[in-house]
N, C-alpha and C positions, 0 to 999 in steps of 0.2 A: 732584515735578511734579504727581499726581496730587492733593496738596493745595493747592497752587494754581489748579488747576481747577475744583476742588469750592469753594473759595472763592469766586472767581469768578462759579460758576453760583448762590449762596446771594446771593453782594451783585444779581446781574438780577434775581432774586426777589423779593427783601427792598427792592430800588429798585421794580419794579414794581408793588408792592402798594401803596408810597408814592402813589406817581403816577396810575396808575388813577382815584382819587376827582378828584386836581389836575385832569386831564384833561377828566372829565364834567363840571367845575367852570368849564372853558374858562379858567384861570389862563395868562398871560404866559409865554412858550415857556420862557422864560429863570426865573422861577421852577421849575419843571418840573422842567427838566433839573439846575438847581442841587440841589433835592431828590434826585435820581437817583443824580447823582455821586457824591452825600454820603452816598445807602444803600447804594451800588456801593463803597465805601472802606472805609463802617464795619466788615464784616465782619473786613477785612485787621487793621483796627488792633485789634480784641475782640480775636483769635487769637492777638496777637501782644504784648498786653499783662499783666504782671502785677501787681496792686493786692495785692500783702502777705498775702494769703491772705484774700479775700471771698470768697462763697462763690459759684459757678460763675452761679446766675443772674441775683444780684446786680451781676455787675462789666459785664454786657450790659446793665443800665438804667443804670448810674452812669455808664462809658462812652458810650454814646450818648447821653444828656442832657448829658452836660457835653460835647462837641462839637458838640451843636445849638445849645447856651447862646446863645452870641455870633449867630447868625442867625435866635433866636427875641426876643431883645434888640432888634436892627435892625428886624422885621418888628413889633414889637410899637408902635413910635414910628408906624406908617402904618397899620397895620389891628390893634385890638386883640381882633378876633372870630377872631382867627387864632392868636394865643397858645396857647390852650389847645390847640386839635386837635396843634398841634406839638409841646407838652410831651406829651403823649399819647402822640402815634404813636412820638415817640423812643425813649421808656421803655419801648412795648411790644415795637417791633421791635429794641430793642437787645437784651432780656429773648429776646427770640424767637433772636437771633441767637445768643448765648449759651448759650442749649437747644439750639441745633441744634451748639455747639461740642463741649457736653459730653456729646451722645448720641450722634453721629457721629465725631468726630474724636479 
């Protein structure tokens, strides 16, 4: 139980930090929130994933970049100055999520 909480309060965090910028940026509530939910989940799924033996910080930017893929793909056909910050923040906050896997948990 207690790991599902700690989870939990890592994906508010790791959503929050996403969004914060989106927000100052006044972006469409509905991208926002789709970013949120998607850094509110990622956690769950890092934790719960194993890629064959990569190495602990590695599987938090490989995971969250290939889960962002398909919504950095869609967003790329309507605004292409947006691409990149996205490949970015994925890679780093998956990386981040991943450290916080392998020193906490």
């Amino acid at each position: 139980m207690m790991e599902i909480l700690l989870t939990c309060i890592i994906g508010i965090v790791v959503g929050a930090i996403d969004v914060l910028p989106m927000i100052k940026m006044r972006l469409d509530k509905y991208s926002i929130i789709s970013a949120y939910v998607f850094y509110f989940i990622l956690p769950f799924v890092i934790f719960n994933i194993d890629l064959y033996g990569i190495t602990w910080w590695l599987k938090g930017s490989i995971v969250g970049f290939a889960l962002a893929l398909p919504t950095i793909i869609i967003v790329a056909k309507e605004d292409k100055k947006s691409t990149p910050p996205m490949i970015i923040m994925s890679i780093v906050l998956g990386t981040l999520i991943g450290m916080i896997q392998y020193f906490l948990l």
